[in-house]
C-alpha positions as CSV (number, residue, x, y, z in Angstrom):
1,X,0.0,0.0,0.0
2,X,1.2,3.3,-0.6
3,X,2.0,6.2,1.9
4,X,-0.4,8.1,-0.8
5,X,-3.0,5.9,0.6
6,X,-2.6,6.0,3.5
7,X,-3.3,10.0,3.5
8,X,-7.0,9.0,2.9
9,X,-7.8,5.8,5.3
10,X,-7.7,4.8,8.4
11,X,-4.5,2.2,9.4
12,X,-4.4,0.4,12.0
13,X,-1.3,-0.8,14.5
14,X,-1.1,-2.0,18.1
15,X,0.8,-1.8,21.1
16,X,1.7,-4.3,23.8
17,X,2.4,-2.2,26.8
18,X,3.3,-2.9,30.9
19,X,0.1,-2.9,32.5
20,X,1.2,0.2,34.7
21,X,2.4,2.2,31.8
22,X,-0.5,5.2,31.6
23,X,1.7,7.1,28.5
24,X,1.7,5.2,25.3
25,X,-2.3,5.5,24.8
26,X,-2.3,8.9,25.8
27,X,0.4,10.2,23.4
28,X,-0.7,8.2,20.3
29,X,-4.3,9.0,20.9
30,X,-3.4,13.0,21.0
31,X,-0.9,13.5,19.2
32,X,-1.6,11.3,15.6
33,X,-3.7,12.2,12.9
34,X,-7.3,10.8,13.1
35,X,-6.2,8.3,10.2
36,X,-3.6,6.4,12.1
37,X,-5.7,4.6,15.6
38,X,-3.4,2.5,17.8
39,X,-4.9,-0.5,19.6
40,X,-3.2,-1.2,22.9
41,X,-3.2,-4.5,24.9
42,X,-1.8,-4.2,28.5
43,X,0.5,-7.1,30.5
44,X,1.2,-8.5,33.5
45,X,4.8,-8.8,34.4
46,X,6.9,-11.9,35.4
47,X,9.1,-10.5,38.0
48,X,8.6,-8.3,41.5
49,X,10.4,-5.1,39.4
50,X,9.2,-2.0,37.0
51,X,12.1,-3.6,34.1
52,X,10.9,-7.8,34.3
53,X,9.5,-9.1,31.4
54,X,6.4,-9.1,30.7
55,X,4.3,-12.2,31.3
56,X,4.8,-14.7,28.1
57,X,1.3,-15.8,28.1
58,X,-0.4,-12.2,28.0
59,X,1.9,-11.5,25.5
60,X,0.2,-14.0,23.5
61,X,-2.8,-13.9,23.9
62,X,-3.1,-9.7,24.0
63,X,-1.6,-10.6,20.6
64,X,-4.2,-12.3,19.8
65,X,-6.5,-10.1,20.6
66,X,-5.0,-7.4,18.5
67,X,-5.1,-9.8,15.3
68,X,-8.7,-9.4,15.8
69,X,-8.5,-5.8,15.3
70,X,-7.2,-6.6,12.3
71,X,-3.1,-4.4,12.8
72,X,-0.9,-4.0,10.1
73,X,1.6,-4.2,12.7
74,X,2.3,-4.2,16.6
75,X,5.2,-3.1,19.0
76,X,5.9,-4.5,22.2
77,X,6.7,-0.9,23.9
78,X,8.6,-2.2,27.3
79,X,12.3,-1.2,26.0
80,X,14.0,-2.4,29.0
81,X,13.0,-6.1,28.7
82,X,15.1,-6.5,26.0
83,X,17.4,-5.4,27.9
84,X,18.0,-8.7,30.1
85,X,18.3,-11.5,27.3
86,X,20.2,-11.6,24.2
87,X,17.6,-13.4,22.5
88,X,14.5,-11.7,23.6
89,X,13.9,-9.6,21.0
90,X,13.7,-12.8,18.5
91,X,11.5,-14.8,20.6
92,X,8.9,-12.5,21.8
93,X,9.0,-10.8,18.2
94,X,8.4,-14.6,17.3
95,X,5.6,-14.7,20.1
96,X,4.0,-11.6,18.6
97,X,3.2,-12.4,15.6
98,X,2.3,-16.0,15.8
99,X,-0.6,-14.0,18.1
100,X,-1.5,-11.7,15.4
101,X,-1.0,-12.5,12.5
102,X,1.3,-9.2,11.8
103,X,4.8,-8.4,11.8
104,X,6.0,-7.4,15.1
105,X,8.8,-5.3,16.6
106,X,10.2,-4.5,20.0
107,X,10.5,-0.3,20.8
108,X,14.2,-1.3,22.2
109,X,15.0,-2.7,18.8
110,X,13.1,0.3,17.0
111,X,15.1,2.7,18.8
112,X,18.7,1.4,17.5
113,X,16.9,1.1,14.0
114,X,15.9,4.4,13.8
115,X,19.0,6.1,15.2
116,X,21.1,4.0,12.2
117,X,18.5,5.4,10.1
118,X,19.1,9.0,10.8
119,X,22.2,8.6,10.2
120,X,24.0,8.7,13.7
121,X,26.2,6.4,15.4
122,X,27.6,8.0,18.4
123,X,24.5,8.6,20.9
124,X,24.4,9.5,24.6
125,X,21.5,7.8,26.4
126,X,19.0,10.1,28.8
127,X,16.6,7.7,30.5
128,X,14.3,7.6,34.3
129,X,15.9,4.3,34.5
130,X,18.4,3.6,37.2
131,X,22.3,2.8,36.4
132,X,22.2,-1.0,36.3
133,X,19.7,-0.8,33.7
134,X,21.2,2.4,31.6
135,X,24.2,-0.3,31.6
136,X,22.3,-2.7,30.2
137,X,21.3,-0.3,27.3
138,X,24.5,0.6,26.7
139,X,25.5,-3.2,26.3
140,X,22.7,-4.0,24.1
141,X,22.8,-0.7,21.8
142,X,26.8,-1.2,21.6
143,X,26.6,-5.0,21.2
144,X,23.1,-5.3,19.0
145,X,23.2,-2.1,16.9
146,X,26.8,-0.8,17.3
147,X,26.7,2.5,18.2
148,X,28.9,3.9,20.6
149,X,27.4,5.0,23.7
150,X,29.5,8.1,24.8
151,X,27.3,9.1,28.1
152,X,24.2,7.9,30.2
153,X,22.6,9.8,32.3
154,X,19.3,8.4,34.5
155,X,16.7,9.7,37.1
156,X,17.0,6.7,39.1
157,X,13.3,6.0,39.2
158,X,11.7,2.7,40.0
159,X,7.6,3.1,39.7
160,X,6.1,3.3,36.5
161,X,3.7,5.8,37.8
162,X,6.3,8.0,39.1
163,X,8.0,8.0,35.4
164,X,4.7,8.9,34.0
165,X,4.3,11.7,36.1
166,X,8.1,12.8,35.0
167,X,8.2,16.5,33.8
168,X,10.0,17.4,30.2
169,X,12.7,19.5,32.3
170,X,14.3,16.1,33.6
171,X,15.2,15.3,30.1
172,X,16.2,19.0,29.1
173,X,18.7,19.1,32.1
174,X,19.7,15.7,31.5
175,X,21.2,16.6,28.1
176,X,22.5,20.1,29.4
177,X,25.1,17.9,31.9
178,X,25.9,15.7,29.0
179,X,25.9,17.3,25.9
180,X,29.0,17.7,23.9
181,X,30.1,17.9,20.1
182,X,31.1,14.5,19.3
183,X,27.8,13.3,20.1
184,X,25.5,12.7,17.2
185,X,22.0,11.5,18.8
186,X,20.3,11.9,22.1
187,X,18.3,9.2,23.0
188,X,15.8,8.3,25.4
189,X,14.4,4.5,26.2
190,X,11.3,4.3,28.2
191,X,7.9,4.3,27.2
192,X,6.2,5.4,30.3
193,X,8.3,8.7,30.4
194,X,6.2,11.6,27.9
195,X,8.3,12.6,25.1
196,X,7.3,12.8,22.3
197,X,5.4,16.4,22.1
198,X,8.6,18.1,23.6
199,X,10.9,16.1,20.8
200,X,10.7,19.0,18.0
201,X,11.5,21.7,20.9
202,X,14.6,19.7,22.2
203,X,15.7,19.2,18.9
204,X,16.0,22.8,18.2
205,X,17.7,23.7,22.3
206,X,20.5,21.0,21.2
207,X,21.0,20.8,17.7
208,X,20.7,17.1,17.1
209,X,18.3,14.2,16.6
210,X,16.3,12.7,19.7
211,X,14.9,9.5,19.4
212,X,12.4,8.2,22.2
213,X,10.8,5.5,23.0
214,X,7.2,5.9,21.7
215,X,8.3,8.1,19.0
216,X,11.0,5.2,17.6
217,X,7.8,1.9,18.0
218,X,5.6,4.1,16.1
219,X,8.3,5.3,13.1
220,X,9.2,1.2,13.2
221,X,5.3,0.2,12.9
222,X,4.7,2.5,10.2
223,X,7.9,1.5,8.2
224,X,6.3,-2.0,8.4
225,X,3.1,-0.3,7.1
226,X,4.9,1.7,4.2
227,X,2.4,4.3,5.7
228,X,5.5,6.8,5.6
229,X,3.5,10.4,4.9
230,X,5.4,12.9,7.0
231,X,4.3,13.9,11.0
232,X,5.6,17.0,11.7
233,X,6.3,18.5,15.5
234,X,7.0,14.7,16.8
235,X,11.0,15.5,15.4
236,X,13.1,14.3,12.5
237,X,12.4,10.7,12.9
238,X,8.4,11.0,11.9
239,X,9.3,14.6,10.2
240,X,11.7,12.7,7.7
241,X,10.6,9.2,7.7
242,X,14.0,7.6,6.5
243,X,13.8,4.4,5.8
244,X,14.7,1.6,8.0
């Protein structure tokens, strides 16, 4: 289908998201055109912490359920549990679209993609995560994706809710401590953090791409689609729509 097309209909994608994540429906329903509706299915988690996998049998059946709804295409928006396995991404990609029907992707693996696409490789990584687990994306965007992770700075937060609650000025003074010439990206895992209407305005302050969590699922999904029609004010990524 072509992106002309897709000017003119209504296309549909889906989200698997953490069950206490109370962001991703909120910024795809407000800020997307009335012709692109997101259909969300929320998890349970298999561990006691904010960054466990999610549980493998909501996974498939909220997968499932989304094949019903008939996506083109579905993310599984919980960056950090790919995080914790080298092969996670594969199976639960796997998992996905057995479930639906539809090509799946993981937002951890959409992030790398998209900053390759935009031409970066040196990034520095802004999260709400805490340092164990901005050490873990720095393995697995080095190791999976090779970039070169030249700084990480995190909020240290450990409730979902709490990161949802997070204010744009965390971010903003995040990348004020860390920014510096050599590096070509900033980038920010987790979907529960809001990002993605203050993307175009940090992109002008600093000068370089920023590539979220949210922002990078739906840029993936729509790639899938070949629904590429430009989204301006969400930043280069979904201004530009490079190819993956």
């Amino acid at each position: 289908m072509s992106s002309e097309g897709s000017l003119n209909m209504i296309r549909h994608f889906g989200a698997l998201i953490p069950s206490t994540n109370t962001t991703v429906e909120i910024e795809y329903n407000r800020l997307l055109p009335a012709t692109l509706q997101v259909h969300v299915g929320r998890l349970g988690k298999g561990g006691s912490t904010p960054f466990s996998p999610s549980l493998d049998e909501d996974i498939d059946y909220q997968a499932k359920m989304l094949g019903a709804a008939k996506v083109e295409a579905l993310c599984l928006t919980q960056t950090s549990a790919s995080l914790f396995a080298d092969d996670y991404d594969a199976g639960v990609k796997q998992r996905m679209t057995a479930g639906a029907g539809a090509p799946a992707v993981t937002s951890a693996e959409a992030i790398g993609q998209a900053v390759r696409a935009l031409g970066a490789r040196r990034i520095a990584i802004v999260t709400p995560y805490s340092l164990e687990v901005l050490e873990r994306a720095r393995r697995y965007y080095e190791g999976r994706h090779g970039l070169e992770v030249a700084a990480l700075d995190g909020f240290g937060a450990t409730d979902a809710y709490a990161i949802g609650a997070l204010g744009a000025d965390h971010a903003t003074e995040a990348f004020a401590r860390i920014d510096r010439p050599e590096i070509e990206a900033f980038v920010v895992p987790g979907g529960a953090f809001p990002t993605m209407k203050f993307i175009d305005g940090w992109e002008r302050q600093f000068s370089k791409p920023v590539v979220t969590t949210n922002q990078a699922a739906l840029w993936a999904m729509l790639s899938i689609m070949k629904a590429t029609a430009p989204l301006p004010g969400l930043g280069r990524l979904l201004e530009r729509m490079p190819a993956a």
